[in-house]
NUKOLGU-451660 format. One line per field, with one value per residue (C-alpha): x, y, z. Coordinates in Angstrom, 1 decimal, always signed. Layout:
c1 = [X:...]
c2 = [Y:...]
c3 = [Z:...]
END
This chain:
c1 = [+65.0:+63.0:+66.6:+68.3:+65.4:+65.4:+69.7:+68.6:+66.0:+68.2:+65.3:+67.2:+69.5:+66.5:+65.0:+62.0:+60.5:+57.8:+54.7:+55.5:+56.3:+53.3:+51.1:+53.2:+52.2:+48.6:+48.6:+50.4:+47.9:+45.0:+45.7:+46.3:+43.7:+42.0:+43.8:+42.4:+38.9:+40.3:+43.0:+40.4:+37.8:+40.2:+42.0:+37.9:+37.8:+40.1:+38.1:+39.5:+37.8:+37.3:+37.3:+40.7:+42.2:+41.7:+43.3:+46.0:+46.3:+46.3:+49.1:+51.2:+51.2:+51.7:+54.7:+56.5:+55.9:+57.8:+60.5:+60.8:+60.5:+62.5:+65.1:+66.0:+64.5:+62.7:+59.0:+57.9:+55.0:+54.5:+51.3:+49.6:+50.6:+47.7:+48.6:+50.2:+47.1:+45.2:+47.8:+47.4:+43.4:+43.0:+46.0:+47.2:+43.9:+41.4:+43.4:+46.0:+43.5:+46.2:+44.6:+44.8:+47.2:+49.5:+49.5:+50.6:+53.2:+54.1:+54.5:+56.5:+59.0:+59.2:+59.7:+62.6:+64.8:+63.7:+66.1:+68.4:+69.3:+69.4:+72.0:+73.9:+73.9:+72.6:+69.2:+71.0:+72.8:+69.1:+67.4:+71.0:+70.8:+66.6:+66.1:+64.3:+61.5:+60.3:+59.3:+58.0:+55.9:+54.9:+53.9:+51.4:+50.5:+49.3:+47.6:+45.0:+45.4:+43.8:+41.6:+40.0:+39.3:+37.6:+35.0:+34.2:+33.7:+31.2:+29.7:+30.6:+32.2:+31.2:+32.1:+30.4:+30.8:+30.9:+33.3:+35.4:+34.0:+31.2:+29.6:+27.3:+23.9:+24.1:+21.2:+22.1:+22.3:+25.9:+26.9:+24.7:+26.2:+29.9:+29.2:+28.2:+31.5:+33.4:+32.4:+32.2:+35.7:+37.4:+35.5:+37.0:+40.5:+40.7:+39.9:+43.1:+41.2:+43.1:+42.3:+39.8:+39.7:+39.0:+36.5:+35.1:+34.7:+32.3:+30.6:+29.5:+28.7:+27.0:+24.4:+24.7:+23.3:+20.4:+19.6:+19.3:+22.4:+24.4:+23.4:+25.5:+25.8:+27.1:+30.2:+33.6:+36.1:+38.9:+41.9:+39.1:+39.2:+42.7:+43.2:+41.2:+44.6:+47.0:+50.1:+47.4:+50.3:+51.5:+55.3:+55.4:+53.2:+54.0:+57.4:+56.3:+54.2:+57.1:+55.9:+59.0:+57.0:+54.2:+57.4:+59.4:+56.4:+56.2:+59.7:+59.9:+57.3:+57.4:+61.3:+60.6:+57.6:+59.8:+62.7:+60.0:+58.7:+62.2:+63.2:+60.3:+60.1:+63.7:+63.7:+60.8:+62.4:+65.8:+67.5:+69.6:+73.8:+75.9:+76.7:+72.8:+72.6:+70.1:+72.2:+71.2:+69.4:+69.9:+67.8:+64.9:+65.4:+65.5:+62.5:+60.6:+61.5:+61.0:+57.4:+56.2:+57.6:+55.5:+52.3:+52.1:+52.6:+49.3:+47.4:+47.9:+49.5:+53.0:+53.9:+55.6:+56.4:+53.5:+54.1:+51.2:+54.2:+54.6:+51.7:+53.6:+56.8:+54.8:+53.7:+57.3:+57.8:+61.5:+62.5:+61.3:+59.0:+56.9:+56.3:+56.5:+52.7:+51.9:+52.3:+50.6:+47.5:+47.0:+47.0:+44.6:+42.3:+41.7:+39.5:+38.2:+36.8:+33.8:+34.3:+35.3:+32.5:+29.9:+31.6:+29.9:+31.7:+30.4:+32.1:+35.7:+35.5:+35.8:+39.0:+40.3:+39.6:+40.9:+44.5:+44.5:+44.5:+47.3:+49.5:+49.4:+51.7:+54.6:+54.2:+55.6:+58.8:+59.3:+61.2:+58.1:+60.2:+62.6:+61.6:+63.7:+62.0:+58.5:+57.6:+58.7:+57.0:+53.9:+53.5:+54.0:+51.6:+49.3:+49.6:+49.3:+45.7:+44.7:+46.3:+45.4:+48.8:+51.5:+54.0:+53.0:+53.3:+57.2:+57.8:+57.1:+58.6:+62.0:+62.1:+61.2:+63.4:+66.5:+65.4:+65.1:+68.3:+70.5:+69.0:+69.9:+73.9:+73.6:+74.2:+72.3:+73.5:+73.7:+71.3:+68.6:+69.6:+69.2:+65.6:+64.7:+65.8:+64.2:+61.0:+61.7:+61.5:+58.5:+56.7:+58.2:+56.6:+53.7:+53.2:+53.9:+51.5]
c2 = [+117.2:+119.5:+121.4:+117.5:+116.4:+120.1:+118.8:+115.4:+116.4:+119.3:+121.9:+125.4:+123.8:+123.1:+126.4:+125.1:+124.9:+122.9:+124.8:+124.4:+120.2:+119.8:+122.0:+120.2:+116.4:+117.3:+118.6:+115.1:+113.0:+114.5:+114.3:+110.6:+110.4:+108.5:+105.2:+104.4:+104.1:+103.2:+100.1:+97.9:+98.2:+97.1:+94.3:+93.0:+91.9:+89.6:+87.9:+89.9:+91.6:+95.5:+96.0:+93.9:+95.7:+99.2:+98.3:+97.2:+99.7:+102.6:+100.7:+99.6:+103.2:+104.8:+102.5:+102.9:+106.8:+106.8:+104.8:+107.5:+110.3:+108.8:+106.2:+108.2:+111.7:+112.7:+114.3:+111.9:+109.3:+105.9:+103.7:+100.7:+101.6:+102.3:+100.1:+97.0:+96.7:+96.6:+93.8:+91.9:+91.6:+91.5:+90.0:+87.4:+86.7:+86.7:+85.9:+83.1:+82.2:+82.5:+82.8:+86.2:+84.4:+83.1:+86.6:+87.9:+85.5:+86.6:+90.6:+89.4:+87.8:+90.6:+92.7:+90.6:+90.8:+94.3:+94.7:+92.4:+93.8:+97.6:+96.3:+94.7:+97.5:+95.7:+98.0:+100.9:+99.2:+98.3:+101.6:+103.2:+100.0:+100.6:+102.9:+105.9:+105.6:+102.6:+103.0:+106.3:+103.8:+101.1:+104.1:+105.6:+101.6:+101.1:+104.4:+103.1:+99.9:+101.2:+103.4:+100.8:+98.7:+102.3:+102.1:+98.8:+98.9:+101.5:+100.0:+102.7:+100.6:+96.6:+93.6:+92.9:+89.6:+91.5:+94.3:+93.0:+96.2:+98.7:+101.8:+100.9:+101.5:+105.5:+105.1:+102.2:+103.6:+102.6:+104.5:+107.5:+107.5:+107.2:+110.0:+112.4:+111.4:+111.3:+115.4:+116.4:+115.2:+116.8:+119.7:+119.9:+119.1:+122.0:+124.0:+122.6:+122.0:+120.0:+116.2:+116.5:+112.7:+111.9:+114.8:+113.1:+109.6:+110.9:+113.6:+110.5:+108.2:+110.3:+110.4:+106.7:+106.6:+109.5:+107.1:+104.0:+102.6:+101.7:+101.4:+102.1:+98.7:+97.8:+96.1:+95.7:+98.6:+98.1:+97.5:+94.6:+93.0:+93.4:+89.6:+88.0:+89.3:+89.8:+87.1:+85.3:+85.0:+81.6:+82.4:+78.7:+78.3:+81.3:+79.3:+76.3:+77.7:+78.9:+82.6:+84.2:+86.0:+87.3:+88.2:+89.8:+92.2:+93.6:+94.0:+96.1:+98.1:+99.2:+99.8:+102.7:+103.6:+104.6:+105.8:+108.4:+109.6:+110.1:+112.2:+114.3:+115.1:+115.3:+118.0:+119.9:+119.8:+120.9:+117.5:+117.0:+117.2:+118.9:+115.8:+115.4:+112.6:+111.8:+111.3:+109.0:+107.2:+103.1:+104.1:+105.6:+102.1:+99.9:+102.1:+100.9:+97.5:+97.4:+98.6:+96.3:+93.1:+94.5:+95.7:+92.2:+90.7:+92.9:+91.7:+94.4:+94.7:+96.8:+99.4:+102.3:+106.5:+107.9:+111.1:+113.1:+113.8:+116.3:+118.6:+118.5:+119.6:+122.3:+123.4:+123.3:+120.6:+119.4:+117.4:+113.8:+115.5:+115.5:+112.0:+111.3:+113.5:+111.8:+108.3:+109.6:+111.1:+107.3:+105.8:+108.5:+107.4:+104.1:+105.4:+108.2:+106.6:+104.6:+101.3:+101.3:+98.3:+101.0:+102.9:+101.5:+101.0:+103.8:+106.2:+104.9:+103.9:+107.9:+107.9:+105.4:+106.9:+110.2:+108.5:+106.8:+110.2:+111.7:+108.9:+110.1:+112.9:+110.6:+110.3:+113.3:+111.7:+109.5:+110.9:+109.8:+111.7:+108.6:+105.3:+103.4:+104.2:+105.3:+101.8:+100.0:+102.3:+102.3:+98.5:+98.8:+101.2:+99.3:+96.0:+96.7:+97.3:+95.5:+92.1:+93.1:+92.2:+94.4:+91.5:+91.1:+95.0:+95.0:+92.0:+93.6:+96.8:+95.1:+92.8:+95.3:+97.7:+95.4:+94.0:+97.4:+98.3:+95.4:+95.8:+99.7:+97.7:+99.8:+97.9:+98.4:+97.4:+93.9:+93.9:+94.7:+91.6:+89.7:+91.2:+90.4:+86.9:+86.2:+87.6:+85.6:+82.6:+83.4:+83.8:+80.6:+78.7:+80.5:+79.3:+75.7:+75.4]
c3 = [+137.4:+135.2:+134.0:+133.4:+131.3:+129.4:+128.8:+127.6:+125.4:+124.0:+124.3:+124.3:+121.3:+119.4:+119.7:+121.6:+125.0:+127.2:+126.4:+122.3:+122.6:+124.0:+121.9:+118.7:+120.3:+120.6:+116.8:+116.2:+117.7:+116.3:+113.3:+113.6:+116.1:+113.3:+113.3:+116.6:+114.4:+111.2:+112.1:+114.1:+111.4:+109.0:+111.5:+111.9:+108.6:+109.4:+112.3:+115.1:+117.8:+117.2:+121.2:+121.5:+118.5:+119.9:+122.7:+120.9:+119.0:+121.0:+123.2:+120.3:+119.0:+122.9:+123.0:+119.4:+120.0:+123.9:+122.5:+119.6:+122.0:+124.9:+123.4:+119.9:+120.6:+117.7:+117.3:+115.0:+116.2:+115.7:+115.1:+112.9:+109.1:+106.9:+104.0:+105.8:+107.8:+104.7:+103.3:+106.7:+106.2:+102.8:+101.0:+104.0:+106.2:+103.3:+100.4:+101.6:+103.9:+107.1:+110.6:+112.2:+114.9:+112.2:+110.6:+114.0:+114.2:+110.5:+111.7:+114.7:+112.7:+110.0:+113.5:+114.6:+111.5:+110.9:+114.4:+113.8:+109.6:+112.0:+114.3:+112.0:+109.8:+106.8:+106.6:+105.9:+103.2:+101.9:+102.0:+100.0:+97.6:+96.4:+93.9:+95.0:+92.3:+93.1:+96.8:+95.7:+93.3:+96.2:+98.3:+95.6:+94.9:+98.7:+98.7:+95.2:+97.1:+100.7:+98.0:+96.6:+100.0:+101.2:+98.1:+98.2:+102.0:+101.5:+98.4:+95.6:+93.5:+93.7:+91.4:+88.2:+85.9:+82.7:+83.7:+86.9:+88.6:+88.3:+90.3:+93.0:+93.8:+94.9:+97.1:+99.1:+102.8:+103.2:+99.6:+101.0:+104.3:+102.9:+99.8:+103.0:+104.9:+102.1:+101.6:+105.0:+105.4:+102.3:+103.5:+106.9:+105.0:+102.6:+105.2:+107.3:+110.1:+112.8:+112.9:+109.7:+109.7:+112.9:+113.2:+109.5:+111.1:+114.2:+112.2:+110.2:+112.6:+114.1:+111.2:+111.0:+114.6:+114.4:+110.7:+112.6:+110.4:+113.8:+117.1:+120.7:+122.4:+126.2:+125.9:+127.1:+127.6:+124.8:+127.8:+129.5:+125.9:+125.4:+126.5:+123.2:+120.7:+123.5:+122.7:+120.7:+117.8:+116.3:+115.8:+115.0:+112.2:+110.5:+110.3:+109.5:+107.0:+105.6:+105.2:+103.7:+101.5:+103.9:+106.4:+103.3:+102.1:+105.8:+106.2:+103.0:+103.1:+106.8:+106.1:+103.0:+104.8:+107.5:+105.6:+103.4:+107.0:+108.2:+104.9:+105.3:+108.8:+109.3:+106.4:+107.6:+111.1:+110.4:+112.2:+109.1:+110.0:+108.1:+105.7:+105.4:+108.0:+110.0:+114.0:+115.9:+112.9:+114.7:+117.5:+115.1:+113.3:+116.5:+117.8:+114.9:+114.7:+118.8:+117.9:+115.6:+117.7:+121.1:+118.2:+117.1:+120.9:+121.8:+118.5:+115.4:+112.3:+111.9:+113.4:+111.5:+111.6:+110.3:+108.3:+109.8:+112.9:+110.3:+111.6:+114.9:+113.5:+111.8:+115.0:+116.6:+117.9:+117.5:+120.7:+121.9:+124.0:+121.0:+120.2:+123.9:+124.7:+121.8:+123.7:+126.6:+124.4:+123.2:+126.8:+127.5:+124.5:+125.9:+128.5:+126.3:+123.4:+122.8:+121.7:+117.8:+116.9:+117.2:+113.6:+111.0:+107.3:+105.1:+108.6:+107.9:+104.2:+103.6:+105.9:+103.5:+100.4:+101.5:+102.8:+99.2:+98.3:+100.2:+99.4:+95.5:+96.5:+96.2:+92.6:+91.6:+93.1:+90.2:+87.2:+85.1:+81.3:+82.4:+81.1:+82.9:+85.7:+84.8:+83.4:+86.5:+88.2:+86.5:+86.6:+90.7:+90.9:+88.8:+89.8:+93.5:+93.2:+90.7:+91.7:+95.2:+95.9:+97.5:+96.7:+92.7:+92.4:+94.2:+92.1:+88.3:+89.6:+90.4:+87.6:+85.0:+86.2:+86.2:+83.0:+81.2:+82.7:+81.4:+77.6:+78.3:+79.4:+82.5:+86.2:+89.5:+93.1:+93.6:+96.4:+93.7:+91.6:+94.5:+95.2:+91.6:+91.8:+94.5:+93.1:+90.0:+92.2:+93.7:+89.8:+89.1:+92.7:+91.5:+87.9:+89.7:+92.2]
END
């Protein structure tokens, strides 16, 4: 058994053994430990239960990782994105005013042609179509998009009638308590120690709790709770509601969020072919899309690769063992971890700031001396934020970048004239309603 599964999983090909998979999913799932924390703070915003949420997250995350692992074979681990929770909460919940369920049903959908665009081959055509630039930009955009939600969740920067925004009141508890996470986990980050965010969130909360700023309460276990979000999703009003664009902004950004993890991990790893191809790329894609469908079944935002798998590749892992300890790690964590309702803001704000942060890095991929480019770019990054829209920063990217191409008399791939007259629609429904 133990000399089929080393065959399957290509162990002595890849140079690796046992003892080093296991030790690289570990480093994997401690460094994002801190979803577990972050995702259900951010999903409660919406209205949903923080208990229910962890459960669902930790399970939506255990299963997109053992698909990885088992079904495609690749070290790289799966869970709630950071960004497209944010745009679930904030931009679809709060700001359309969609229930949670009909969001859910939204996700789902954006799930089930995610898989069905993978296995008719029509993604790949997508991701080859899209210029590299401008998912660079909608990557930095979401990370000064999930920045901003960080500060004003712990009160450093607020709204102000005169100048849309303004600093805080510094000595508010919850601005004190986030400015001491916000340090102690930069701190533990420069220093590379292992899961710096997760070790950040309970460093805080635990001076939220000896400050009186939180309080441990008796309550359900996360899997008990599971059943408030569990197949708690409206499939059928999300259609009816005619959510194309809700459905569309998902879609995208989970498929370059999963395209940029692939790139990087794949590089860092060494599972490039010789013609520079990822193999067995459909069942990464399917695993994904597969992931997402059973996330938003068990009440969560999309799932996607996060890039942290990263730190597990660095610590050489190369197999599907990998992501597969990394599936088993987040079972594990539903019976390890206290309930997430007792983290209070100003403990996971810092986590968001600092994941703003690390999502800058994809700037420099933007050939910024290139005006074609670096004004599209720009107005993504820009109007992500500042709209508080995900959808009105793709939309000025792709229409500016077509437009400044045609007055250059240069073409792009059709498929991006069809994006940008789409969006183009969508300004137009807009200016009309």
């Amino acid at each position: 058994m133990k000399q089929s599964l080393e065959r399957y999983f290509e162990l002595e090909k890849l140079g690796t053994n046992w003892r080093t998979e296991i030790l690289a999913g570990l480093t994997t799932f401690v460094t994002m430990a801190y979803i577990i924390f972050v995702n259900p703070s951010i999903l409660k915003d919406a209205g949903m239960p923080v208990a229910a949420t962890t459960a669902a997250t930790c399970l939506s995350a255990a299963l997109g990782s053992f698909l990885m692992g088992a079904v495609a074979r690749y070290p790289i681990a799966l869970a709630p994105g950071m960004g497209l929770n944010a745009y679930f909460t904030y931009a679809v919940v709060k700001g359309m005013g969609v229930p949670w369920e009909v969001a859910l049903g939204a996700v789902f959908l954006s799930g089930a042609a995610f898989l069905l665009l993978t296995l008719t081959g029509v993604r790949q055509m997508i991701v080859e179509a899209i210029p590299s630039d401008l998912y660079a930009a909608v990557a930095a955009g979401i990370g000064f998009f999930i920045a901003l939600i960080g500060l004003r969740n712990a009160g450093l920067i607020v709204a102000s009638p005169a100048t849309l925004v303004e600093l805080g009141k510094l000595s508010s508890p919850t601005a004190l308590l986030a400015l001491v996470g916000l340090f102690v986990t930069a701190g533990l980050m420069v220093w590379n120690v292992r899961g710096a965010m997760l070790w950040g969130v309970a460093i805080t909360t635990a001076v939220a709790l000896a400050t009186g700023q939180t309080a441990w309460t008796s309550t359900a276990s996360p899997l008990a709770a599971l059943g408030e979000t569990a197949l708690k999703l409206d499939i059928g009003r999300a259609l009816s509601l005619g959510a194309v664009e809700i459905v569309f902004v998902f879609l995208f950004v989970d498929m370059f969020d999963n395209v940029g993890t692939l790139v990087a991990v794949g590089k860092r790893a060494g599972l490039f072919d010789a013609a520079n191809r990822i193999p067995r790329v459909d069942r990464i894609l399917l695993a994904d899309a597969t992931a997402t469908m059973g996330g938003s079944l068990l009440g969560t935002s999309t799932v996607v690769s996060y890039i942290e798998s990263a730190a597990g590749v660095a610590a050489g892992g190369r197999s599907g063992v990998t992501a597969i300890v990394v599936a088993l790690l987040f079972v594990l964590a539903l019976f390890l971890v206290p309930v997430a309702g007792v983290i209070p803001a100003g403990a996971t704000a810092p986590a968001l700031i600092l994941v703003g942060c690390l999502m800058m890095k994809h700037t420099a991929e933007i050939a910024w001396k290139d005006l074609e480019v670096a004004i599209p770019a720009f107005l993504t990054i820009a109007l992500i934020p500042l709209t508080f829209s995900i959808a009105n920063g793709l939309a000025a990217g792709f229409l500016s970048y077509v437009l400044l191409k045609s007055i250059r008399g240069k073409g792009v791939h059709w498929f991006v004239y069809l994006l940008a007259a789409l969006f183009l629609l969508r300004f137009v429904y807009l200016a009309r309603s």
